[in-house]
C-alpha positions as a Markdown table, in Angstrom:
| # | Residue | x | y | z |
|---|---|---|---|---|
| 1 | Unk | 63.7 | -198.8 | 152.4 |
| 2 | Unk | 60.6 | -196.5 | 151.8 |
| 3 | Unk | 57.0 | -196.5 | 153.7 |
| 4 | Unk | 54.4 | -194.9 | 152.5 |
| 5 | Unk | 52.1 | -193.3 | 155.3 |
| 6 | Unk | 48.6 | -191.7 | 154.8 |
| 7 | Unk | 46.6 | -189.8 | 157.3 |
| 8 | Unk | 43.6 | -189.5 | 156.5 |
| 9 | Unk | 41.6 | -186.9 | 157.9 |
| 10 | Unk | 38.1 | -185.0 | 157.3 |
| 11 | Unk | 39.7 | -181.8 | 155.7 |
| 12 | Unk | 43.1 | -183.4 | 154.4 |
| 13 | Unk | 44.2 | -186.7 | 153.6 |
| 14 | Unk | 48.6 | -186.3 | 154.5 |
| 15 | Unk | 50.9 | -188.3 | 152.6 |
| 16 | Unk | 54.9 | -189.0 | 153.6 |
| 17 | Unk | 56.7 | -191.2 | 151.9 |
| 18 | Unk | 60.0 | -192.2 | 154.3 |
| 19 | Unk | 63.1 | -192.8 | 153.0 |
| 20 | Unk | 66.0 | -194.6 | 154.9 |
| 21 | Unk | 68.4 | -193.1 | 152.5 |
| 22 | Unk | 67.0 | -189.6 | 153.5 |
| 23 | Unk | 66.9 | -187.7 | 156.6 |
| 24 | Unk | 63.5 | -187.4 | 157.4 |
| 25 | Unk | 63.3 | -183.5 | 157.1 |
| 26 | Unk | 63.7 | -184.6 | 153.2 |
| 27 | Unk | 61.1 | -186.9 | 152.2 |
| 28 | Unk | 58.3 | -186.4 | 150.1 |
| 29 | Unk | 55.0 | -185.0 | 151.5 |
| 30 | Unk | 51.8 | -184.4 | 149.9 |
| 31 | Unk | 48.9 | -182.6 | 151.5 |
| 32 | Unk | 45.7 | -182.9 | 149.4 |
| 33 | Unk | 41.7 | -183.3 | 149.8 |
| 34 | Unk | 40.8 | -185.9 | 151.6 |
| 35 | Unk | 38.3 | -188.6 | 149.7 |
| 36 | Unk | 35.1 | -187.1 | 151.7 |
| 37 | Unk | 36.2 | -183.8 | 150.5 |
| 38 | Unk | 36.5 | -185.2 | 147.0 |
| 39 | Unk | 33.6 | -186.9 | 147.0 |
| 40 | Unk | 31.4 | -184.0 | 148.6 |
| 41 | Unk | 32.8 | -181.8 | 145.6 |
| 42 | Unk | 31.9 | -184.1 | 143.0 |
| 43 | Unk | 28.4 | -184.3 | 143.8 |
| 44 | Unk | 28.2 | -180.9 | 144.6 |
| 45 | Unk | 29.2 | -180.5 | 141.0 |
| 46 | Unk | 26.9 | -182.8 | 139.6 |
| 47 | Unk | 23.9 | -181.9 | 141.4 |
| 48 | Unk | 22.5 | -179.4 | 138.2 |
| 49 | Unk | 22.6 | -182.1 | 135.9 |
| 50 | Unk | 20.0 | -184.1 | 138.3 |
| 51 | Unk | 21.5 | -187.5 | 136.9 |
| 52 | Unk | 20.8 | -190.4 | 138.8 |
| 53 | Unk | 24.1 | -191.4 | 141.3 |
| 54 | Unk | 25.1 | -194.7 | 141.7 |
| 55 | Unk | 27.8 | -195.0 | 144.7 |
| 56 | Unk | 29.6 | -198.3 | 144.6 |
| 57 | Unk | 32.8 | -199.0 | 147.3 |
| 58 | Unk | 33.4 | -199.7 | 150.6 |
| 59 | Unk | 32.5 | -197.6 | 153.8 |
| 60 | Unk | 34.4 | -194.6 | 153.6 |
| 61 | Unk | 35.0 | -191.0 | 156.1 |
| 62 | Unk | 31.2 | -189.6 | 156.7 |
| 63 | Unk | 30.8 | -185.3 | 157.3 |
| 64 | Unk | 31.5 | -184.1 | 153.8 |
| 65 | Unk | 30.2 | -187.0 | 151.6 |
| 66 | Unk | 27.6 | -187.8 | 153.9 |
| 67 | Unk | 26.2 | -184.5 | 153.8 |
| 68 | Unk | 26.5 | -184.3 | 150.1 |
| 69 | Unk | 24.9 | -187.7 | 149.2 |
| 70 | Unk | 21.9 | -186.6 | 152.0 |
| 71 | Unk | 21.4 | -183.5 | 150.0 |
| 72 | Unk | 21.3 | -185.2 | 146.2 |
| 73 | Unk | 18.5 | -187.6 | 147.9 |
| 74 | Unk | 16.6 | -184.7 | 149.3 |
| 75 | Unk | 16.4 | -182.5 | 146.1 |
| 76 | Unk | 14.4 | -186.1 | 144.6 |
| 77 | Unk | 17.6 | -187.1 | 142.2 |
| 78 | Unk | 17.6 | -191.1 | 142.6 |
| 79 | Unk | 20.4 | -192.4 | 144.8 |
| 80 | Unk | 21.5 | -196.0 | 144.4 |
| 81 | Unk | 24.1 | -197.6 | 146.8 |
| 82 | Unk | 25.3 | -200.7 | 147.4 |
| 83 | Unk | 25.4 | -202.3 | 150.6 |
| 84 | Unk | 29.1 | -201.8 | 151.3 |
| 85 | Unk | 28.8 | -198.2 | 150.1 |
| 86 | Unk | 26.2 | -197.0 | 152.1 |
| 87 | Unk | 27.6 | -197.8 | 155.4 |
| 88 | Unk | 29.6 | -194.6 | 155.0 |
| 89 | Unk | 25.5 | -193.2 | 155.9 |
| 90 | Unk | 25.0 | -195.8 | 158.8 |
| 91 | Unk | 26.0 | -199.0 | 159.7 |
| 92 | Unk | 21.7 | -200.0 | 159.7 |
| 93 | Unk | 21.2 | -199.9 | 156.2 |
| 94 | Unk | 17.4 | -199.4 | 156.8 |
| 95 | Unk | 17.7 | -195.7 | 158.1 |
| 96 | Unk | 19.8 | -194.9 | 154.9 |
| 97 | Unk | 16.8 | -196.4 | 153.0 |
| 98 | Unk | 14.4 | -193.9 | 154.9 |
| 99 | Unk | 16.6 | -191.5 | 153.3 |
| 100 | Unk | 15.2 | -192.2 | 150.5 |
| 101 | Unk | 18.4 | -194.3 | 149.2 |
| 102 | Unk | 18.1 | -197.7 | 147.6 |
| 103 | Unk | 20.3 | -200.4 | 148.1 |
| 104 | Unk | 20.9 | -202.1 | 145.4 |
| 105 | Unk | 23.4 | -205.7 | 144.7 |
| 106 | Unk | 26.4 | -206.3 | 142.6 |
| 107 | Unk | 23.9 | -207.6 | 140.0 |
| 108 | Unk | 21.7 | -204.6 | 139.8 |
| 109 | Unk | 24.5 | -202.7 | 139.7 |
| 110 | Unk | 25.3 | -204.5 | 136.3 |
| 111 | Unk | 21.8 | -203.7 | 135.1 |
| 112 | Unk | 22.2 | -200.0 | 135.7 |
| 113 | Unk | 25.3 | -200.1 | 133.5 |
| 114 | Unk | 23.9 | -202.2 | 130.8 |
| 115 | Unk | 20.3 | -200.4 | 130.6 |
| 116 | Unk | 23.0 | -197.4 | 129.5 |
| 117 | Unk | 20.9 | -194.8 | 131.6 |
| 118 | Unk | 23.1 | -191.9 | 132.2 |
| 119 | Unk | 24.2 | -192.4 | 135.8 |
| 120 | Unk | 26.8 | -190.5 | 137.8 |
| 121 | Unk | 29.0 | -193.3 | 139.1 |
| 122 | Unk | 31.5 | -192.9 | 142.2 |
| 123 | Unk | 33.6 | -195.5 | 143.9 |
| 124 | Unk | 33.6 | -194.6 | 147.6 |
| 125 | Unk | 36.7 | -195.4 | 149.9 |
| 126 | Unk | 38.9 | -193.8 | 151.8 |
| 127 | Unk | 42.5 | -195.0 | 150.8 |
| 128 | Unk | 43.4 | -195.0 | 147.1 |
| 129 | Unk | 47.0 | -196.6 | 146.4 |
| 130 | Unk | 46.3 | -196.0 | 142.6 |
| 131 | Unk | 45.8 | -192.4 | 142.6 |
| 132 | Unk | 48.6 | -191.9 | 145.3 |
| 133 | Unk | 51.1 | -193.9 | 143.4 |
| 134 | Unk | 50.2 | -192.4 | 139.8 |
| 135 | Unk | 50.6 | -189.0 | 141.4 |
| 136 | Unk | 54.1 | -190.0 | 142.5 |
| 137 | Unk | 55.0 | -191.6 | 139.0 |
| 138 | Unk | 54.0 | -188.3 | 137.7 |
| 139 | Unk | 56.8 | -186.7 | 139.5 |
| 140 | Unk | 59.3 | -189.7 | 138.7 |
| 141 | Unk | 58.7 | -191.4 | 141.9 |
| 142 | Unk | 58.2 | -195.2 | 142.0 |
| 143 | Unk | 56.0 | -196.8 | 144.6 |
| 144 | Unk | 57.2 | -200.2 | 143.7 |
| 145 | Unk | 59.3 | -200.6 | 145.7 |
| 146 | Unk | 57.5 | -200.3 | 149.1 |
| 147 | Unk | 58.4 | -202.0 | 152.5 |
| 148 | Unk | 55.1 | -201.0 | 154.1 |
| 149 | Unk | 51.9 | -199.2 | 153.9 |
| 150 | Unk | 50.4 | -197.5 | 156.9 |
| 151 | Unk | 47.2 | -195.7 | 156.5 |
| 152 | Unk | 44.9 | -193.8 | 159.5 |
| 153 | Unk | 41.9 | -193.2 | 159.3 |
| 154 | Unk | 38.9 | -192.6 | 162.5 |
| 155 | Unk | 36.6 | -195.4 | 163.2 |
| 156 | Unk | 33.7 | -195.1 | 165.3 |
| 157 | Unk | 33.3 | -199.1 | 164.9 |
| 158 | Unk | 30.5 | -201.0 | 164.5 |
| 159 | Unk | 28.0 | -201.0 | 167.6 |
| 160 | Unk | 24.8 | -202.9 | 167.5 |
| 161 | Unk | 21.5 | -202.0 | 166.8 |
| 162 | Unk | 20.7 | -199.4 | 169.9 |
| 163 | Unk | 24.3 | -198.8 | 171.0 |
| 164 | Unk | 25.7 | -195.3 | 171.1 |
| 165 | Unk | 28.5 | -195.3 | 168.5 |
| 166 | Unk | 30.1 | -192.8 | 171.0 |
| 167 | Unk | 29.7 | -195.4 | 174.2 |
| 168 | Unk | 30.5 | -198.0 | 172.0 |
| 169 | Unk | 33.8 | -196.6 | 170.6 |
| 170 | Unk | 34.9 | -195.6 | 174.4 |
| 171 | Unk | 34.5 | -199.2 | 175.1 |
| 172 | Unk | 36.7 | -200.4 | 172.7 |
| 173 | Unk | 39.6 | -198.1 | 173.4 |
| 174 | Unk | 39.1 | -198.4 | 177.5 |
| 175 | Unk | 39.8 | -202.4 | 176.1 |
| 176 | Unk | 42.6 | -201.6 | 173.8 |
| 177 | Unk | 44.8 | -199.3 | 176.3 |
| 178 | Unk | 44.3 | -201.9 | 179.3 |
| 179 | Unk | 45.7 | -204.6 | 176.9 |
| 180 | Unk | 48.5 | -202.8 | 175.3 |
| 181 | Unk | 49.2 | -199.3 | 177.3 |
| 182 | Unk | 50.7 | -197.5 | 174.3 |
| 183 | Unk | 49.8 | -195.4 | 171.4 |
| 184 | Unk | 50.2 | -197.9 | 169.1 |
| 185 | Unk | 47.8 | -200.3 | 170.5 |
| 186 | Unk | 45.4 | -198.6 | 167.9 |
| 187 | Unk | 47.5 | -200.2 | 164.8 |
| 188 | Unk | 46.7 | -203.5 | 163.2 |
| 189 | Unk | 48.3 | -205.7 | 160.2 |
| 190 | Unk | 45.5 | -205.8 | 157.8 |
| 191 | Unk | 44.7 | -209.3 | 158.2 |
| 192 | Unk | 44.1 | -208.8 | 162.4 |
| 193 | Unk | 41.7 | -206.1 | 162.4 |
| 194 | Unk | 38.9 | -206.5 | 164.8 |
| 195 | Unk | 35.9 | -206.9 | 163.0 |
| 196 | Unk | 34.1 | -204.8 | 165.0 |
| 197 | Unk | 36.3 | -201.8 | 163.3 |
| 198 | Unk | 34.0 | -202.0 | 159.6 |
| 199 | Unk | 36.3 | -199.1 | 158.4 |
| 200 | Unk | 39.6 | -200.0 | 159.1 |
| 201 | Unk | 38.7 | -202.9 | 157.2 |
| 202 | Unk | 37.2 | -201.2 | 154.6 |
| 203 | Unk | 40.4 | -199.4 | 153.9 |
| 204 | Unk | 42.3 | -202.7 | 153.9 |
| 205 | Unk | 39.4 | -204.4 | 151.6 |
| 206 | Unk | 39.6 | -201.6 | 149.0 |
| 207 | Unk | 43.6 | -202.0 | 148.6 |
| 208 | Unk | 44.0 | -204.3 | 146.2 |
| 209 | Unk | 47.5 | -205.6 | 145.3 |
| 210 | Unk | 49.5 | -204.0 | 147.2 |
| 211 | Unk | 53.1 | -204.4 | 146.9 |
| 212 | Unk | 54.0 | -204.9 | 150.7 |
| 213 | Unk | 52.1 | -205.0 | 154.1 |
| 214 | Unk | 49.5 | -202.4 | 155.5 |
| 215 | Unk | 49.1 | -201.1 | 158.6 |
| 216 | Unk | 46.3 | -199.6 | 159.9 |
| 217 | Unk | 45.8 | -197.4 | 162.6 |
| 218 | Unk | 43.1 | -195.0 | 164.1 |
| 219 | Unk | 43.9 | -190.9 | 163.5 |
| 220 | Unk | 43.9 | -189.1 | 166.7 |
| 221 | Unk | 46.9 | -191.8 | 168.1 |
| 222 | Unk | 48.8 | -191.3 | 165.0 |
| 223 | Unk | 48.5 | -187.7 | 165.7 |
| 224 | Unk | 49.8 | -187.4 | 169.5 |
| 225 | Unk | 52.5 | -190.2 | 168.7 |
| 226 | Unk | 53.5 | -187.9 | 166.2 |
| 227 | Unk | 53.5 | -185.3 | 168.1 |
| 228 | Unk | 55.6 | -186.9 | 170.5 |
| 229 | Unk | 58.5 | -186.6 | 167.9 |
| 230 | Unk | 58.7 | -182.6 | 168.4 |
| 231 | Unk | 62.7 | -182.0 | 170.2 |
| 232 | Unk | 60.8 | -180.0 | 172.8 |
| 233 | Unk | 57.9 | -182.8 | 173.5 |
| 234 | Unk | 60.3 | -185.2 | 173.4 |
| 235 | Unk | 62.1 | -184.0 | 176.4 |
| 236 | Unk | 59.1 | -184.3 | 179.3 |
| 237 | Unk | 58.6 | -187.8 | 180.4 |
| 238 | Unk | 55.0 | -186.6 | 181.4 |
| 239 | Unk | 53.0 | -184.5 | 179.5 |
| 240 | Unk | 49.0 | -183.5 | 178.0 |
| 241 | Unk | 49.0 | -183.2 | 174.3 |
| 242 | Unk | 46.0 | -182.2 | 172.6 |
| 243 | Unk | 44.9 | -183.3 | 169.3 |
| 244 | Unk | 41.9 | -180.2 | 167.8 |
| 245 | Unk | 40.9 | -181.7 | 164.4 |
| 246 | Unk | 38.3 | -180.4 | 162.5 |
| 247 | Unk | 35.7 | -182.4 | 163.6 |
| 248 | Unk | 37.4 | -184.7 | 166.9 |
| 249 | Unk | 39.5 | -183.0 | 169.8 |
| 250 | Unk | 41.3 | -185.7 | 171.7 |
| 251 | Unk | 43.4 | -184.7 | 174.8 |
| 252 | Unk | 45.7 | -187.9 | 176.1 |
| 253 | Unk | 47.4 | -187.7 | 178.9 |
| 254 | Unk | 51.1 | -189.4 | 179.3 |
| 255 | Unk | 53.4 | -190.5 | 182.0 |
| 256 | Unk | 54.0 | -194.3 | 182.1 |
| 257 | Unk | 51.8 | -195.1 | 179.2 |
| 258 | Unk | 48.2 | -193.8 | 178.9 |
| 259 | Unk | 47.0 | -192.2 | 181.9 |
| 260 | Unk | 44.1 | -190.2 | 180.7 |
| 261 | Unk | 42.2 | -189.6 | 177.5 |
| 262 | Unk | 39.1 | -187.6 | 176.5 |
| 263 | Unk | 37.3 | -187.7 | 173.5 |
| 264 | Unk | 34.7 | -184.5 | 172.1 |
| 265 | Unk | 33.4 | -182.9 | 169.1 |
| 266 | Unk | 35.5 | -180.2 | 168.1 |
| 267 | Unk | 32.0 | -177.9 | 166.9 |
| 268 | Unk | 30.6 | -178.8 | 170.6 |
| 269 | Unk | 33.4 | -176.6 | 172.2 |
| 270 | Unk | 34.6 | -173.4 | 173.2 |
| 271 | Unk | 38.4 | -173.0 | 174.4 |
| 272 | Unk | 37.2 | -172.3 | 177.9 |
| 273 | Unk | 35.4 | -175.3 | 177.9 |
| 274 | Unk | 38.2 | -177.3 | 176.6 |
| 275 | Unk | 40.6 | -176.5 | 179.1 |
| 276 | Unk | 38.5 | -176.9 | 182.0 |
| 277 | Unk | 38.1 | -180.7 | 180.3 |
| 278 | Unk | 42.0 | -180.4 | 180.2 |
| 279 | Unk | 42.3 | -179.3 | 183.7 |
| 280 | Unk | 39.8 | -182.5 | 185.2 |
| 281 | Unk | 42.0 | -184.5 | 182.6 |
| 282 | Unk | 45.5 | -183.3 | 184.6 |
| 283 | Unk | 43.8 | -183.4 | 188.2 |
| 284 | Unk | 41.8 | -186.9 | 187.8 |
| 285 | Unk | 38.6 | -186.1 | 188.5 |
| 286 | Unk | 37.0 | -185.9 | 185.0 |
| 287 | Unk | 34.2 | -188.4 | 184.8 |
| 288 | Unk | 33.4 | -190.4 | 181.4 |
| 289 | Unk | 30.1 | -188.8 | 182.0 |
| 290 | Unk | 30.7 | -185.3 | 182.3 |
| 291 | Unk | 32.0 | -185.6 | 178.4 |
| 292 | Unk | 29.6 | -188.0 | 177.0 |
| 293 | Unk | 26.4 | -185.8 | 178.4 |
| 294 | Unk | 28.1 | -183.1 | 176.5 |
| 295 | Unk | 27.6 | -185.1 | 173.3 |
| 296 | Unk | 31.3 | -185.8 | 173.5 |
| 297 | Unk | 32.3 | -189.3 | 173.1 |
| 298 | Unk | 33.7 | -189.7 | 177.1 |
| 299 | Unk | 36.6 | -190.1 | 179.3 |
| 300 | Unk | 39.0 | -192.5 | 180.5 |
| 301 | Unk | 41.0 | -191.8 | 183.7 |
| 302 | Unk | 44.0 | -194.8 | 184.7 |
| 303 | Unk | 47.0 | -192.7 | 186.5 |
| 304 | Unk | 46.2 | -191.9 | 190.1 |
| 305 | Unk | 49.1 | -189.1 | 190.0 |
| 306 | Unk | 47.7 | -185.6 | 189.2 |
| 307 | Unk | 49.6 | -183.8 | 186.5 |
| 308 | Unk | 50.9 | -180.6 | 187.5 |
| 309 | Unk | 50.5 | -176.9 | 185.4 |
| 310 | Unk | 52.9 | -174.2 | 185.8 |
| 311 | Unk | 56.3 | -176.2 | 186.2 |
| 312 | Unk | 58.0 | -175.9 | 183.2 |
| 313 | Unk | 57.4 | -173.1 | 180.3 |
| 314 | Unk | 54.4 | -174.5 | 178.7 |
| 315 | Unk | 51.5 | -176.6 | 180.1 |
| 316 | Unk | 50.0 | -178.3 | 177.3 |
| 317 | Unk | 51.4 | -179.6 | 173.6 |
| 318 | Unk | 48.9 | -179.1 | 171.0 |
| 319 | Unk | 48.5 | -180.5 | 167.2 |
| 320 | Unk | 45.6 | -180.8 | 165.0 |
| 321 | Unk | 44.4 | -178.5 | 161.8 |
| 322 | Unk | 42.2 | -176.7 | 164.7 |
| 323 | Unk | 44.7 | -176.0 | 167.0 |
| 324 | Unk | 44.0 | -172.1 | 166.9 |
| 325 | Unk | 41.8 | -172.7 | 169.4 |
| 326 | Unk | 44.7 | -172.2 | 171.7 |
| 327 | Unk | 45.9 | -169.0 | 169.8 |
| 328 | Unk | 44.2 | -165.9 | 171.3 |
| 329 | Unk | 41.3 | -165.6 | 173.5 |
| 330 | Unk | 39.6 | -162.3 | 173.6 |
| 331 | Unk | 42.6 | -160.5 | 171.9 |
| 332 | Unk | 44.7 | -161.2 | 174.6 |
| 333 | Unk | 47.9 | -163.6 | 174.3 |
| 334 | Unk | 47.6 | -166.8 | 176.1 |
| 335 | Unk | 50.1 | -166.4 | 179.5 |
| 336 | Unk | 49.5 | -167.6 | 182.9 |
| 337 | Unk | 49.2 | -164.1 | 184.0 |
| 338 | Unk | 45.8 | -164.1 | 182.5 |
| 339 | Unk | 44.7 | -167.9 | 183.8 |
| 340 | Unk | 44.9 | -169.6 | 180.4 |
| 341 | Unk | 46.7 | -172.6 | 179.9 |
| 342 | Unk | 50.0 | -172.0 | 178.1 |
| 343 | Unk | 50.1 | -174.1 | 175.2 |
| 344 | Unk | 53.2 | -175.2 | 173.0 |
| 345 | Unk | 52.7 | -176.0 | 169.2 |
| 346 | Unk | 54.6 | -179.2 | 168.2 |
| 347 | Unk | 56.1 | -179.4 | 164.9 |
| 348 | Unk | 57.7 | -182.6 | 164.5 |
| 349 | Unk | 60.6 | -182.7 | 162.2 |
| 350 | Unk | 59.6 | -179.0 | 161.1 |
| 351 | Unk | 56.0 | -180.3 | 160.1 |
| 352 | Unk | 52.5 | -180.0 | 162.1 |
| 353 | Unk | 50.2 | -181.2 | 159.1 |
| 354 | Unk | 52.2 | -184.7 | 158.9 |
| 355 | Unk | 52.1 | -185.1 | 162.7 |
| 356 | Unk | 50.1 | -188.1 | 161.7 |
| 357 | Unk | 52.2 | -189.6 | 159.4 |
| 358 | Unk | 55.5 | -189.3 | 161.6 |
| 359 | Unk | 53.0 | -191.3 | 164.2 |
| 360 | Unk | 52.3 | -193.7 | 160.8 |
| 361 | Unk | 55.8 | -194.0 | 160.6 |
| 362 | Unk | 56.6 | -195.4 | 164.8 |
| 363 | Unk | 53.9 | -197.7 | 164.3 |
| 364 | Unk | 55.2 | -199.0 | 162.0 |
| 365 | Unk | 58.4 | -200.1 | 163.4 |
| 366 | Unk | 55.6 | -201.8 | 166.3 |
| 367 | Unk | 54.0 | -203.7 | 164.2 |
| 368 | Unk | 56.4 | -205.0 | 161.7 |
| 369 | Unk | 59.8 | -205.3 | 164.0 |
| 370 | Unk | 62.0 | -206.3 | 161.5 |
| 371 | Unk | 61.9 | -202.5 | 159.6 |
| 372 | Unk | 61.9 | -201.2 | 163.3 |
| 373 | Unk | 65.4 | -200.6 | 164.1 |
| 374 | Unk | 66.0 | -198.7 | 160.7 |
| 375 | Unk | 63.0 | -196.7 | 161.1 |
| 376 | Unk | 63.7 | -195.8 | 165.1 |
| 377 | Unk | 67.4 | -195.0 | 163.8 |
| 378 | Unk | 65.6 | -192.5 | 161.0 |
| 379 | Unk | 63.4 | -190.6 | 163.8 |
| 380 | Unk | 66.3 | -190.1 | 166.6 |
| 381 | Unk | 67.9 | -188.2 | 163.9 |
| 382 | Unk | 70.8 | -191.1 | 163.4 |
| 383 | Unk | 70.3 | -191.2 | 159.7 |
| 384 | Unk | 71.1 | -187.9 | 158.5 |
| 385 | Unk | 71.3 | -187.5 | 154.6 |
| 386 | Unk | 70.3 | -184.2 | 152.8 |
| 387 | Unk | 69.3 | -185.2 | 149.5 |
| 388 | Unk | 68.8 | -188.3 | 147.7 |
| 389 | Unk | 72.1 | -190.3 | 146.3 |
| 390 | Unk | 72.0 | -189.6 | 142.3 |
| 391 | Unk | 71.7 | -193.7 | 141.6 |
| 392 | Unk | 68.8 | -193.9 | 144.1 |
């Protein structure tokens, strides 16, 4: 059985391809640019030429591309987008037309093509199975024979006109941790995604034939379930783990389910900052407010039980392409002589990058039960194989 898992992230999209007939310490990982990356390099490239860019797709990771696109439109090069494309600038298509972006339809897409005006053309989304597989084949590995896709990506979701997308995105996870108190309450089958999450379902709506099911799932759970799988994390029942990604640092706090989670943007914080969030996050008196005035996105507090520091030999587990934050702070080593928190870096199955994709990979066995007890077998370490049998 093989599932291929894709985190997909602002500075790195992380591939693992599980294996049954492997131990997991063996499969095949890739970790490349991920599509707003790509995207922000190719029209950085062609910006001299000052050709007009027409950006077809579906909604697709912001930052990066969004920054890049912005720039094109500002230096007067003509920007044409269709409507599905340039929600990866906004969700109200009218303030990506003050831009000075035009929205064009399907039809006028066909005119641009046929008027034969030299136009730099670029497919937006965020998951592509083509390019994945064909890399793959290029090293004689077949993706035909999938059992399941599972893809993450982060999705603010789709709040109305003169919502905060941060207020709005709270709301939706206070709902989906009071309906299902685990980390995979953030997954979905492709065909039950809330429509309210426009870019889950764009991922799903831009994989065309596929060869098996997709699951989708939201990037900062896929990162602490992951996590989770480290031998060390693995032994504390309770337990903060923080998630610093390059531009979202998420902190959940875990007992008996979810009993805490914060939300902020990673360039809106210091490490002293962060762990007096981390500290209100343990105690229980950190207020949704005291994060979202921040300009982070909030707060949730459920457990009434305080987590305690100091007890064992680290206080905190921490994950994430940012995580050293936690490193150093003013030269000196982190201890608890000097009042830091002590943090411990997880590397599940030898591997912090793929966190994610080990998080993918649990999911997985959620949402589609019948590849769950093979899976669950692979990440307790029961299936241990070193390399691949020859007739494979």
């Amino acid at each position: 059985m093989k599932i291929l898992t894709v985190d997909i992230g602002t500075g790195t999209q992380d591939i693992f391809l599980y294996d049954s007939n492997l131990d997991i310490e063996n499969g095949f990982k890739l970790v490349l640019p991920s599509p707003t990356m790509m995207v922000h390099r190719r029209l950085k490239q062609a910006l001299p030429s000052r050709r007009p860019i027409l950006l077809t797709g579906h909604q697709m990771g912001g930052g990066p591309s969004a920054w890049a696109i912005e720039e094109v439109a500002r230096a007067g090069i003509p920007v044409y987008m269709t409507a599905s494309a340039a929600t990866t600038l906004n969700d109200e298509l009218d303030k990506v037309e003050k831009l000075g972006i035009k929205i064009i339809g399907e039809d006028e897409v066909q005119g641009l093509q046929v008027a034969g005006l030299k136009v730099e053309s670029l497919e937006l989304r965020d998951f592509d199975f083509e390019l994945i597989s064909k890399t793959f084949n290029d090293y004689g590995v077949s993706l035909d024979d999938l059992s399941a896709i599972a893809v993450a990506v982060f999705d603010h979701g789709n709040a109305s006109a003169g919502v905060s997308d941060r207020q709005f995105r709270f709301d939706y996870l206070d709902e989906r941790i009071k309906g299902k108190n685990s980390l995979s309450a953030f997954a979905y089958l492709s065909n039950d995604i809330p429509k309210i999450m426009t870019r889950l379902q764009s991922v799903a709506d831009s994989a065309h034939d596929l060869p098996c099911p997709l699951v989708v799932m939201d990037t900062a759970p896929a990162a602490v379930l992951g996590a989770n799988f480290d031998p060390t994390v693995m032994k504390r029942k309770r337990k903060i783990i923080v998630n610093v990604g390059n531009f979202h640092t998420l902190a959940f706090r875990l007992g008996d389910g979810i009993e805490g989670v914060f939300e902020h943007h990673t360039g809106e914080i210091d490490l002293p900052k962060l762990e007096k969030y981390i500290r209100a996050l343990a105690d229980g008196s950190l207020k949704h407010q005291d994060i979202f005035d921040d300009m982070g996105h909030g707060a949730l507090v459920y457990g009434s039980n305080p987590f305690e520091f100091g007890k064992d030999d680290f206080d905190i587990v921490v994950t994430g392409p940012r995580r050293s934050m936690f490193q150093t702070i003013d030269d000196r080593p982190l201890t608890m002589k000097n009042g830091r928190l002590r943090p411990y870096f997880a590397t599940p199955f030898g591997d912090m990058m793929i966190a994610g994709c080990f998080g993918l990979l649990a999911t997985t066995a959620d949402v589609l039960p019948e590849l769950g007890e093979i899976i669950q077998r692979s990440l307790k370490g029961e299936i241990r194989r070193g390399v691949a049998p020859w007739d494979n």
